[in-house]
C-alpha positions in Angstrom: -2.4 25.8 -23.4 -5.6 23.9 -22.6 -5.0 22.2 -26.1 -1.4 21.2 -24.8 -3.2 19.8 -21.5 -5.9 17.9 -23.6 -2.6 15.9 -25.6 -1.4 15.2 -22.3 -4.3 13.9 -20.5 -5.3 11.7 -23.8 -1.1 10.1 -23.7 -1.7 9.9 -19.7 -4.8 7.5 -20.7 -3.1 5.7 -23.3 0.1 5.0 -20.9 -1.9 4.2 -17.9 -4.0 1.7 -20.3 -0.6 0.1 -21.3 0.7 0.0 -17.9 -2.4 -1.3 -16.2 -2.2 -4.1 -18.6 1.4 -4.7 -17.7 0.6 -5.6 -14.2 1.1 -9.0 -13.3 -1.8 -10.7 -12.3 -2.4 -13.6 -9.6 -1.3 -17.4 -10.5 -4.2 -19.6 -9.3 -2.4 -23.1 -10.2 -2.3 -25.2 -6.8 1.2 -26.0 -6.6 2.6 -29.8 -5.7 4.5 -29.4 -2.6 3.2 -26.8 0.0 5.9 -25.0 2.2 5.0 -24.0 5.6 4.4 -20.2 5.1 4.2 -18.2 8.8 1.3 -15.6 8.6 3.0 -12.7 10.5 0.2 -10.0 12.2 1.7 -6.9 13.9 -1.4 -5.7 16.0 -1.7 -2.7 18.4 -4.9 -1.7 19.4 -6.4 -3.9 16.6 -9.4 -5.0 18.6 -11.7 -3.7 16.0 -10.6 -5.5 13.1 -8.2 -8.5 14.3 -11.0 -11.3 14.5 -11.9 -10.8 11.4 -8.3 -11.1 9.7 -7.9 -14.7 11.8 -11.1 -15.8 10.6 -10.4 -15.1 6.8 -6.7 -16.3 8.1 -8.3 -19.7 9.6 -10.7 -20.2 5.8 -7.5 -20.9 3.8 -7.4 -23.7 1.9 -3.3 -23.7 1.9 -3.4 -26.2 5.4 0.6 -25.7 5.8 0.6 -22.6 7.8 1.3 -21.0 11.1 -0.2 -17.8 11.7 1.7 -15.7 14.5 0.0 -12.2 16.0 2.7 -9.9 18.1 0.5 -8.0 21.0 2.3 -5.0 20.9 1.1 -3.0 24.4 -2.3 -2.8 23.2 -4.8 -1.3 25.4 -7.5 -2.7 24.0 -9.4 -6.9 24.0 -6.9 -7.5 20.8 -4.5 -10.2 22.5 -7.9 -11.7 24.2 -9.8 -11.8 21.1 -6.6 -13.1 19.5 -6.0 -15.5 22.6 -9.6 -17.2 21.7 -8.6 -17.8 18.3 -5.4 -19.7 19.7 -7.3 -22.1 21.7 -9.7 -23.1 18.7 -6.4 -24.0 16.3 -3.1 -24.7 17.3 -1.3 -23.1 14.1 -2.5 -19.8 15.6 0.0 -18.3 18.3 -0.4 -15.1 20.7 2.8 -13.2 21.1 3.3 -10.6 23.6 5.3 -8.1 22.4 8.2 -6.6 24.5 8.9 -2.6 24.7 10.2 -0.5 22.4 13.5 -0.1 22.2 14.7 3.8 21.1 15.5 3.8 17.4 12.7 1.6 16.5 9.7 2.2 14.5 6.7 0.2 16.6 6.0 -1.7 13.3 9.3 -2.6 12.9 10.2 -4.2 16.5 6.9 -6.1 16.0 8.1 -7.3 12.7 11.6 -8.5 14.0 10.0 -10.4 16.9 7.4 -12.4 14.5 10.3 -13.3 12.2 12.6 -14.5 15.5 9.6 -17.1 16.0 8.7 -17.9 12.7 9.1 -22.0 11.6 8.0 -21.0 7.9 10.4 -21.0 4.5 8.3 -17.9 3.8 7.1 -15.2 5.6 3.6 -13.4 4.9 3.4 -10.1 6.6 -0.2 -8.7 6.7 -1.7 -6.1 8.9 -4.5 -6.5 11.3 -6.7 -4.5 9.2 -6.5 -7.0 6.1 -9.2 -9.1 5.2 -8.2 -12.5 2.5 -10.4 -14.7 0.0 -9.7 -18.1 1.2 -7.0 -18.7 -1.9 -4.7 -15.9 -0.4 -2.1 -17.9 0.6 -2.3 -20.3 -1.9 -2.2 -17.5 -5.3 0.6 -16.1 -3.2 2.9 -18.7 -3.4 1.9 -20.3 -6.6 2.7 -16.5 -8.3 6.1 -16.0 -6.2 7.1 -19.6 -7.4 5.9 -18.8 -10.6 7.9 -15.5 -11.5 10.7 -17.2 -9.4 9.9 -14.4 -6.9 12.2 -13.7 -3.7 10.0 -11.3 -2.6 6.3 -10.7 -3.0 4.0 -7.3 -2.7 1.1 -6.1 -3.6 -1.7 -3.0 -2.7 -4.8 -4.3 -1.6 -8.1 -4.0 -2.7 -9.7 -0.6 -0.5 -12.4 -0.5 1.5 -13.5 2.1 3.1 -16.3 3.2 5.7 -16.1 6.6 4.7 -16.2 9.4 1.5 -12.9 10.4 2.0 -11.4 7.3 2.2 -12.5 6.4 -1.4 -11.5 9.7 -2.7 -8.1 9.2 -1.6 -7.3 5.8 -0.9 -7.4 4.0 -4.5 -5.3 7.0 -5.6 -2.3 4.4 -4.2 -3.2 2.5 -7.3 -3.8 5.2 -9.7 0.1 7.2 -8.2 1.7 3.6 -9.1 0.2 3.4 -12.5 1.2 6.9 -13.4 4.4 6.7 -12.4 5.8 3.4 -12.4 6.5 1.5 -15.4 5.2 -2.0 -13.5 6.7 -4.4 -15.7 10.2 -2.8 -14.7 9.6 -3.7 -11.2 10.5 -7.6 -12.1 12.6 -7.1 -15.1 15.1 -4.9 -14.1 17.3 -5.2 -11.0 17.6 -1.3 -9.8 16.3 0.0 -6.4 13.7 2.7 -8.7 11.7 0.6 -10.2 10.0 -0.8 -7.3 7.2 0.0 -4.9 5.4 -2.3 -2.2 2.6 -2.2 0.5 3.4 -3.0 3.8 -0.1 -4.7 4.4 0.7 -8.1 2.3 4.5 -8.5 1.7 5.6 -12.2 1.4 9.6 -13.1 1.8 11.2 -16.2 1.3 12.9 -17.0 4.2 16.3 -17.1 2.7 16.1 -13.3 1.1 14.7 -11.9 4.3 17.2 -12.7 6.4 19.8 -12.0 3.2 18.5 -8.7 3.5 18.9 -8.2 7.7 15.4 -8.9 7.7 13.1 -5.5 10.0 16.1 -5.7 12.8 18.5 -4.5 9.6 20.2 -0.6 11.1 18.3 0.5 7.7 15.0 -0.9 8.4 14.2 -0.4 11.8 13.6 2.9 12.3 12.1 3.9 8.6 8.6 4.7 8.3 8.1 3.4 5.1 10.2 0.1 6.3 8.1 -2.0 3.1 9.8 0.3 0.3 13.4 0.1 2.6 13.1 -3.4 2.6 11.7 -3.8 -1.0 14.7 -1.5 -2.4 17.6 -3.1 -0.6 16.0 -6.5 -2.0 16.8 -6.0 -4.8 20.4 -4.4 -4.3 21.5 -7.8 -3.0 20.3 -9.4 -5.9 16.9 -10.4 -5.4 13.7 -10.9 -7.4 11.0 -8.6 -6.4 7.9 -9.1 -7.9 4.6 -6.0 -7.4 1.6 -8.5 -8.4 -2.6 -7.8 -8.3 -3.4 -8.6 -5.3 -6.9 -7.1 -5.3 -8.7 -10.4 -6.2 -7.5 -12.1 -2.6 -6.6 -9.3 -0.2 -8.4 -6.1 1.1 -7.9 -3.7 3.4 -9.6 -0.7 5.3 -6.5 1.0 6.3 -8.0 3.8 8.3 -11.4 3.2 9.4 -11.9 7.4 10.6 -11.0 10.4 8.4 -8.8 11.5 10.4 -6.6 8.7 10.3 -6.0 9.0 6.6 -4.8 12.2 7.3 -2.3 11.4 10.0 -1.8 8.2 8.6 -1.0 10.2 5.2 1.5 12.9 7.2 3.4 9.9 8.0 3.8 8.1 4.8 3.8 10.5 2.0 6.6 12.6 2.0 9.2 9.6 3.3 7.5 8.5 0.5 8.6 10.3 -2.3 12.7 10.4 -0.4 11.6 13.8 1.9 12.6 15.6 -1.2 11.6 19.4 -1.6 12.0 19.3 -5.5 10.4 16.0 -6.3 7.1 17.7 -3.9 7.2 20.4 -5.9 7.2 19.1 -9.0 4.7 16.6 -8.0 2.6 19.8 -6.8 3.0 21.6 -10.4 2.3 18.6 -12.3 -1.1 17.6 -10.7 -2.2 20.9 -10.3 -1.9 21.9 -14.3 -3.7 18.2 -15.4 -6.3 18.2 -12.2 -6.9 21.4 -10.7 -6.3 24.2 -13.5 -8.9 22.9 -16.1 -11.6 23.4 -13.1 -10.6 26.4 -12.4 -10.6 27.7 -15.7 -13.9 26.1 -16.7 -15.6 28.4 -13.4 -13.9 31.7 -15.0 -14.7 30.7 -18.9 -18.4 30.1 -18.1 -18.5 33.3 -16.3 -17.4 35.0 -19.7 -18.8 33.0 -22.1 -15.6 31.5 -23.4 -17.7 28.3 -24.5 -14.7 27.2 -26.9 -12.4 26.7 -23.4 -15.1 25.2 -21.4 -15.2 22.6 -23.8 -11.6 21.7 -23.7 -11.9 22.2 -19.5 -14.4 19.2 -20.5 -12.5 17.2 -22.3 -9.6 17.6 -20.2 -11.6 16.5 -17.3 -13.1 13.5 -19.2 -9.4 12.5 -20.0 -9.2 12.7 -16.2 -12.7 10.4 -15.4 -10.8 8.3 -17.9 -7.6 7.7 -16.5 -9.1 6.9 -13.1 -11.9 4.8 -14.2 -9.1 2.6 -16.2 -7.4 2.2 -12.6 -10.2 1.8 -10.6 -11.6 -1.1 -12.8 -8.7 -3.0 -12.8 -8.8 -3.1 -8.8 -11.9 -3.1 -7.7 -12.9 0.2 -6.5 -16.4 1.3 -7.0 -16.5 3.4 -10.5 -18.7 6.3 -9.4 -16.1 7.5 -7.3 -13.8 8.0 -10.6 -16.0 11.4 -11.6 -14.2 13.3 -8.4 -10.9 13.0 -9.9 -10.7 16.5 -9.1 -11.3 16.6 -5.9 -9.1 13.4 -5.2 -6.2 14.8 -6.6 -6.6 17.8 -4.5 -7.1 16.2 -1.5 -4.1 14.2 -2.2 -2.1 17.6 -3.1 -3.6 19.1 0.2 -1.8 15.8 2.1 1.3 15.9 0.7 1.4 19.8 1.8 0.4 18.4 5.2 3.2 15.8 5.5 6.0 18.0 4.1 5.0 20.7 6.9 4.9 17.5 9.6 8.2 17.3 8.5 10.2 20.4 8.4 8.6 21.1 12.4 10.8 18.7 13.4 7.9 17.6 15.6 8.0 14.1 14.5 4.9 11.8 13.6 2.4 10.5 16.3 0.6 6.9 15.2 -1.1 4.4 17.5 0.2 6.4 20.8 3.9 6.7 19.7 5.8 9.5 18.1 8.3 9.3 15.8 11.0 12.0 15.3 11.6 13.8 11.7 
């Protein structure tokens, strides 16, 4: 068996080498003409990290923007530090958001209100927690115009304040290159090949509101309203493009432990369609390439069973490999690539966590709101 599981991990490294490869990558070419794009921020509570994503926001050296933040009830300074920002430069705008309406995600409503007063022909939606080389805009657009792109994503760069926010975080990457075959996602015109990040998504006007833009009866009350969106793109016909978006956009999406964890209860079993089989298979899968070879390593060295230890070894270097391929490519610091064990069991141990979220019928909390099952 653990010769069986060294094959695999060596074709895992090979595919995840080819696929990496097959990633599109940024298109730095200024273009002639520049479009008004409208920089769309949701922001609840974003006090801690919304000056920040203006001033990056405010460097860019695309001049035809508008950059638009929704206040959506915070309860924190975020509309007052935003409000400051509005007074310096009139392209940035302080929205107050109105309440939400029942069947609604908060994100969502935001969303929809930000698009309603948007004067752009596209429409970059970022989150408050982003931070953008001055180029952002610019690379965005030139690539979109360049793969003749109605609809642009990307996963940022990570950061992250915290150890298990590297050890689980850039596993968005590695999941995508495992699983995805990321040239597909431009070439071919079906709703599974495709997968996007709700923290940079760029729309040209005319696709978004092709699509029923975040008011759409589909959209507004998903949790994982950038996959909805990015799916039913691409069943009326549009061009959606997953591009490298490491180089000009970053993000610390949850700045505490335990906001990955809630954050992750959320997101990761919508994620994968709330279906019991694809978890479990998931479960198996990771557990036989990540988990088993530990285990048996432990129980081989206790009896002296060097000859397995040393395919354990291999199998785990396989592992290193495969994540160090990843983590190159986008920018995440290679020493955290030797706890691919642990990663992949933390990320086993949240998926367990966001199925059970889900069959309480409790519904999800995030940012003061809950959300129903």
């Amino acid at each position: 068996m653990l010769i069986i599981l060294c094959i695999a991990h060596a074709l895992i490294v090979l595919w995840i080498v080819i696929n990496v490869a097959s990633w599109p990558r940024l298109v730095h070419t200024q273009t002639h003409d520049e479009p008004r794009v409208s920089i769309l921020i949701p922001a609840r509570d974003e006090a801690q990290t919304i000056g920040r994503c203006i001033a990056s926001i405010h460097a860019q050296t695309w001049s035809n923007w508008e950059c638009l933040v929704l206040d959506d009830e915070s309860d924190d300074d975020t509309a007052a530090i935003v409000a400051s920002w509005a007074d310096r430069d009139d392209r940035i705008r302080l929205l107050r958001g109105t309440p939400l309406p029942d069947g609604w995600v908060g994100k969502c409503h935001a969303c929809a209100q930000l698009a309603e007063h948007a004067r752009g022909s596209w429409l970059l939606f970022v989150d408050a927690d982003t931070v953008h080389d001055a180029a952002m805009v610019s690379s965005l657009l030139a690539t979109a115009q360049a793969l003749r792109a109605d609809v642009l994503t990307g996963f940022p760069r990570v950061l992250s304040s915290h150890a298990f926010g590297w050890l689980v975080l850039p596993l968005m990457h590695f999941v995508i290159a495992l699983h995805l075959p990321v040239g597909r996602v431009l070439r071919s015109a079906r709703a599974a090949f495709v997968a996007a990040h709700g923290a940079c998504m760029l729309y040209r006007r005319e696709a978004y509101d092709r699509i029923g833009g975040h008011a759409h009866e589909h959209h507004r009350a998903s949790l994982i309203e950038d996959m909805t969106m990015a799916k039913r793109a691409k069943r009326v016909g549009c061009r959606v493009a997953l591009v490298d978006i490491t180089p000009v956009v970053a993000c610390e999406m949850y700045a505490r432990p335990r906001d990955v964890w809630h954050g992750f209860a959320k997101n990761l079993y919508n994620g994968i369609g709330r279906s019991p089989l694809m978890l479990c298979g998931l479960l198996a899968t990771y557990t036989t390439l990540y988990a088993v070879p530990v285990a048996v390593a432990g129980i081989s060295i206790v009896h002296g069973q060097w000859r397995d230890v040393l395919f354990c070894l291999l199998c785990y270097a396989f592992a290193v490999a495969q994540k160090a391929v990843v983590d190159a490519r986008f920018g995440t610091p290679l020493r955290w690539c030797w706890a691919m064990p642990v990663s992949m069991t933390a990320l086993m141990l949240l998926a367990c966590h966001s199925w059970y979220t889900a069959i309480r019928k409790k519904g999800y909390s995030w940012k003061r709101r809950s959300y129903r099952s």
